[in-house]
Every structure is written in C-alpha cells, then in structure tokens.
C-alpha positions in Angstrom: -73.2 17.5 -8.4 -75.2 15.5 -5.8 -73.4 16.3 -2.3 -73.9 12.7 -1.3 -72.1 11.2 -4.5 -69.2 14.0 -3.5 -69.0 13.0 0.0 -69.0 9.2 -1.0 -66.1 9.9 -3.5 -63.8 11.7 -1.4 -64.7 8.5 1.2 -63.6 5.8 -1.6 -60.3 7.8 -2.1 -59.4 8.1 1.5 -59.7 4.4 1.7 -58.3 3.4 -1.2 -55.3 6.0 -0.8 -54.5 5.0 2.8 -52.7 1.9 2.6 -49.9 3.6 0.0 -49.5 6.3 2.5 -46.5 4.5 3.8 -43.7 3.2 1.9 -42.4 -0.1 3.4 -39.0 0.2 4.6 -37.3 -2.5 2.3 -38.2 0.1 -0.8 -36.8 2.6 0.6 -33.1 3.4 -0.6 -30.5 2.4 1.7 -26.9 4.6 1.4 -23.9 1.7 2.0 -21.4 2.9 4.3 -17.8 4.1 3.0 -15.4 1.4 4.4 -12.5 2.8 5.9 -9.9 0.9 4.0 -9.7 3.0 1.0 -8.4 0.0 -1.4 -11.8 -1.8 -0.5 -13.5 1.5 -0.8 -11.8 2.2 -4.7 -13.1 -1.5 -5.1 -16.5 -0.7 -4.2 -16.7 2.1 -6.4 -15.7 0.5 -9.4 -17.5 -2.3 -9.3 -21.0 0.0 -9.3 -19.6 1.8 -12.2 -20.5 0.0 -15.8 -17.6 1.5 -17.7 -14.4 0.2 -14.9 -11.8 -0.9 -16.7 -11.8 -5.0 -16.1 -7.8 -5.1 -16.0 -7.8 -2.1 -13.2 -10.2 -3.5 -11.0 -8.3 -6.9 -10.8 -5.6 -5.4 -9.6 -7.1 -3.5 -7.2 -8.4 -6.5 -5.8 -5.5 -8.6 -6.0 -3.9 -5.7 -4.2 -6.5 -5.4 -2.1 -5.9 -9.6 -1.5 -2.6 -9.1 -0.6 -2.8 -6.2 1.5 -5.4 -8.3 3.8 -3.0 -11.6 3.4 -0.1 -9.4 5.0 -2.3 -7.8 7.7 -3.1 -11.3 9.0 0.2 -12.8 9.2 1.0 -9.9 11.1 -1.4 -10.5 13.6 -0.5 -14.2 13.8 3.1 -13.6 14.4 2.2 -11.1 17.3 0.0 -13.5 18.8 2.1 -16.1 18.7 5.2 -13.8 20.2 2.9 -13.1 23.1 1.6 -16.8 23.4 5.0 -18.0 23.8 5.8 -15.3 26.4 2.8 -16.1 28.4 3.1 -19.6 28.3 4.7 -21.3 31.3 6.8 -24.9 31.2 4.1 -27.9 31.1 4.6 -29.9 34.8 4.8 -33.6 33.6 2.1 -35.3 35.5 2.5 -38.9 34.4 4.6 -41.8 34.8 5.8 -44.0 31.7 6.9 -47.3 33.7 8.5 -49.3 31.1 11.0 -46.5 30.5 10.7 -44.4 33.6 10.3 -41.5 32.8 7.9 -38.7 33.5 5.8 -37.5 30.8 3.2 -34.8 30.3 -0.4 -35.9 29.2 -2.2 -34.4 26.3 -5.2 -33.1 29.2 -2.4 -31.3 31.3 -0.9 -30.2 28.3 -4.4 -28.6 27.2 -5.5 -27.2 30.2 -2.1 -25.2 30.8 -2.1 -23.6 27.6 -5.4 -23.8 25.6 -6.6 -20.7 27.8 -3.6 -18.3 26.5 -3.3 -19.4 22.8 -7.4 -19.3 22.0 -7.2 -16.0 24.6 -4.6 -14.8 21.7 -6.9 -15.6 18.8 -5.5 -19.3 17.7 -7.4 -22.4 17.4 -5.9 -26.2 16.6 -7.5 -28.5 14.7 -6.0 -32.0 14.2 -6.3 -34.8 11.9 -4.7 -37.6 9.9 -2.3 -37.0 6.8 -0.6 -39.5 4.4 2.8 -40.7 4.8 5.8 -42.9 2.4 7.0 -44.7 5.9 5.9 -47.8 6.4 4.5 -48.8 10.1 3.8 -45.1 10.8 1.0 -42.3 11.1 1.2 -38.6 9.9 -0.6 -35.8 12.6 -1.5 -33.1 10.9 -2.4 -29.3 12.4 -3.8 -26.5 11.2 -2.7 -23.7 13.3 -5.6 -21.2 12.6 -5.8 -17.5 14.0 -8.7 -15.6 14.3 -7.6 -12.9 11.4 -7.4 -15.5 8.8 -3.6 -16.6 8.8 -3.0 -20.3 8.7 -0.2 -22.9 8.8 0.0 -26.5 9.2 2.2 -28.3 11.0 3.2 -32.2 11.2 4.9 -35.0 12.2 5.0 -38.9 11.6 4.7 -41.5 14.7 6.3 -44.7 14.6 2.6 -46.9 15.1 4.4 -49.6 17.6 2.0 -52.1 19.5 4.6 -53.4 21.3 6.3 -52.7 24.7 10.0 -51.8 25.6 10.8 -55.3 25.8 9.7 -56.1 22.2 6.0 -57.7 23.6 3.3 -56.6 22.0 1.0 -54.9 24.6 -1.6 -53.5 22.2 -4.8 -54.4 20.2 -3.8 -52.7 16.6 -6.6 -50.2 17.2 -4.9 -48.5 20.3 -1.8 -49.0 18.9 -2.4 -46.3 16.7 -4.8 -43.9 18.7 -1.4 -44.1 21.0 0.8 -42.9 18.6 -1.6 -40.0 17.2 -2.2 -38.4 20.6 1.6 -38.8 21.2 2.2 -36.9 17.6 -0.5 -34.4 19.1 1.2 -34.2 22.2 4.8 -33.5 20.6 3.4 -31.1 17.4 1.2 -28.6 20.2 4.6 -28.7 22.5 6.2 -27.7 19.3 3.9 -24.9 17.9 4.0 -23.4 20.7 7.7 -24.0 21.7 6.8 -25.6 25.2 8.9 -27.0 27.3 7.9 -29.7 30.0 9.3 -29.9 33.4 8.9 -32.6 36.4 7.0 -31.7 39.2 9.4 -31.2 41.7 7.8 -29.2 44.3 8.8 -25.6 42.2 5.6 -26.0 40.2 3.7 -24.1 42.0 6.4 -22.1 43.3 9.3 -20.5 41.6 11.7 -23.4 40.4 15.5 -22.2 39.8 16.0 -18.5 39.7 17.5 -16.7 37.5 21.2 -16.9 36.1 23.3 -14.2 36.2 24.1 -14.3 31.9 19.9 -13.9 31.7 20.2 -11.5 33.7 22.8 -9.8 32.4 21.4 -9.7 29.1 17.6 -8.6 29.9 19.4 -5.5 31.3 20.9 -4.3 28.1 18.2 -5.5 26.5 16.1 -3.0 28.2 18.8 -0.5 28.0 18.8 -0.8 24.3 15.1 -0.4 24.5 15.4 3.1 26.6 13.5 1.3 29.8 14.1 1.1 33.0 13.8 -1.7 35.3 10.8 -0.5 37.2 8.8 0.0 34.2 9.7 -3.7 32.6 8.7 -5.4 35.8 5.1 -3.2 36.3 4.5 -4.7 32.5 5.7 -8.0 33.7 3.7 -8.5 36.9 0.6 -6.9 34.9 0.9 -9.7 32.6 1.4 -13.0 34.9 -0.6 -11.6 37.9 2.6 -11.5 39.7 4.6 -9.4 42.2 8.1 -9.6 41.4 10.1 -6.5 43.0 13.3 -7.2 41.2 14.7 -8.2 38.2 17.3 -11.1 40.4 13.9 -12.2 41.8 12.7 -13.8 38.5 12.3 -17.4 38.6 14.6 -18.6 35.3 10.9 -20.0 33.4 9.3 -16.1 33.5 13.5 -15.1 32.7 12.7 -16.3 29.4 9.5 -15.2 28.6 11.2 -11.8 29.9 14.0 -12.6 27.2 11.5 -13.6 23.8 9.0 -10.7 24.5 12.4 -8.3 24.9 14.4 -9.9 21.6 11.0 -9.4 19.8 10.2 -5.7 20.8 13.8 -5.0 19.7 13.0 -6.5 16.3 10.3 -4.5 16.3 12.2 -1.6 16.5 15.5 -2.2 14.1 12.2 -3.4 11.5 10.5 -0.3 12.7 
C-alpha cells in the first residue's frame, strides 16, 4: 500500500477517534449512597426492584411515614421544653390609659423571645381564621419547627371600636387590626407560656428571689435526678450567661425555668 495513503489514514482516525476518548461525566454511572435509616434504605431497594410486592412496599412506607412523624414531634416537644426554660417574663413596656394598666407590646414581646424560639428551630406564622361569633375575629398560628412538626393555635378577639366609656374611638379598619395584634399578642404569650411582668426596677436585675417551697422542691428534684447542686448550677449559668453561686441566690423567674427543665428531665427518665 502507498505509505502516504497509510500515514493519511491512521491521521483521519486519530482525529476522528479523539473527541470519544472521554466519556462525559453525566454518562458515567453514579452509585446512590445507602441512607442510614434502614426503613428508607428497604424502601429504596424495593422500589428498584420490578417484582416488590405492591402491598409490602406500602407498608414500608407508611411505616417509614410514621416513624419520621414521631421523630419530629419529638424534636418539637424538646424544643419547646427548652424554649420555655430559656424564656424569661416579658417586662410590660406600655401604658393602656383608659384602664390603667400596663401592658406589653407585640415589638417587646418579639424582641424578648423571637431570638430563643427560632434559635430552638420554631417559626410563627399568623393569619386570619373563620369564626360563628358575631362582632369578633379568629387569629390563627401555625407553630412550625424546623423537623416538620406542626400545630395551630387560636383564639377569637372581641373587634370593639369603642373606648372604656362606650365611645367609639376607632375607624372600623383599626378596630380590627387592634384586635388581631391583641389575639397575636395573647396566642405567642400562650405558645410559649410567658408570663409578663411590670417594670419595676428588677428587670434588669433579679426581681423577687426565690421561695423557700421552690427551693425546697428543686433540691429533691435534683436528688431524684442523682445531681448535685454544683453541677445543676454550672448547667444553669452555662445556659443564661449567668453567675449564680447558689441555689438560695436564684431570682424566683430563673426558679422556674430551674423547676420545668427539672420536672421534664425526670419525665424523661420514668419514660426512659
């Protein structure tokens, strides 16, 4: 054969066979990785095999369902135990003049505790529900948490456009944006079992101490619990960036966080 037609043939196949040399990435096969839930793994399994039993593999995903229902109402009960024993009293920071009395605003209310309960996963989202009684609004909230566990919470609000001596001191319109943010001011108190207090110079500082029955009580608590003292209040202080050197120090607001993070832990362990 001509030397110049076999040097000009094995050129046209080097050129032609170069761009197949490499296989694009997306055809190459791709192993998925074994999920560490087995249930989700079985589920896996069966559904890339053609001859899984229909019936079998709908019960492994409604067990599947359920297991992952259950593992997020877990989590939203032991966020919300530890919300509630972070969360301090609300100071009330406004004055209602026509009855005179102190009241905390929805914006205080927010920025004392919307940093622990999103910290602990939960998110609030508010809106406007139907209701049989007449002159009233429904506030409606989903209490979300971040592993998929949900409730909803509500609460009807007399709509009144009138004042405390029966004059009516409202355009219909703020009438009833009045009463919603008063239903969302009573129903996050509520979710998050908050109490208010008046600003009476222990805000800041730390209000009445503790009684001797609280006191009493957190101690066999913790005896029941096999802790001592020392040990609770290192926890304690780690948790509200405090410095408490004694039980008899605690103010009575962190004596009952102290109290619902105690009572639950001992639930924990007569469940446990």
């Amino acid at each position: 054969m001509n030397e110049a037609l076999v040097m000009e043939s094995a050129q046209a196949v080097e050129v032609v066979d170069a761009p197949t040399a490499q296989v694009p990435a997306a055809t190459q096969p791709v192993e998925s990785p074994t999920p560490a839930d087995p249930i989700l793994a079985a589920i896996l399994a069966a559904s890339r095999d053609p001859n899984t039993d229909i019936e079998k593999f709908t019960a492994l995903k409604s067990m599947w369902d359920e297991e992952r229902r259950y593992g997020a109402e877990v989590a939203y009960r032991e966020a919300m135990n530890a919300t509630q024993m972070e969360t301090e009293p609300v100071v009330k920071d406004a004055r209602n003049d026509q009855t005179k009395s102190n009241y905390a605003r929805i914006e205080a209310i927010a920025k004392s505790i919307a940093p622990v309960y999103t910290k602990h996963g939960f998110s609030l989202e508010f809106d406007e529900g139907n209701t049989d009684k007449p002159n009233h609004i429904r506030v409606v909230c989903d209490v979300g948490h971040a592993r998929g566990h949900k409730t909803q919470r509500r609460i009807d609000v007399p709509v009144d456009a009138t004042g405390i001596a029966g004059k009516r001191n409202k355009t219909d319109t703020h009438a009833v944006a009045s009463s919603f943010t008063y239903g969302r001011r009573l129903l996050t108190l509520m979710i998050f079992n908050i109490a208010t207090e008046d600003d009476d110079g222990n805000a800041a500082g730390n209000g009445e101490p503790i009684s001797k029955l609280d006191l009493m009580e957190i101690r066999e608590m913790l005896t029941k619990l096999d802790r001592t003292e020392a040990q609770f209040l290192e926890l304690m202080n780690t948790q509200w960036g405090t410095s408490f050197d004694g039980l008899d120090k605690l103010p009575e607001t962190k004596a009952l966080q102290a109290r619902r993070f105690l009572e639950s832990k001992l639930k924990g362990a007569a469940n446990g």
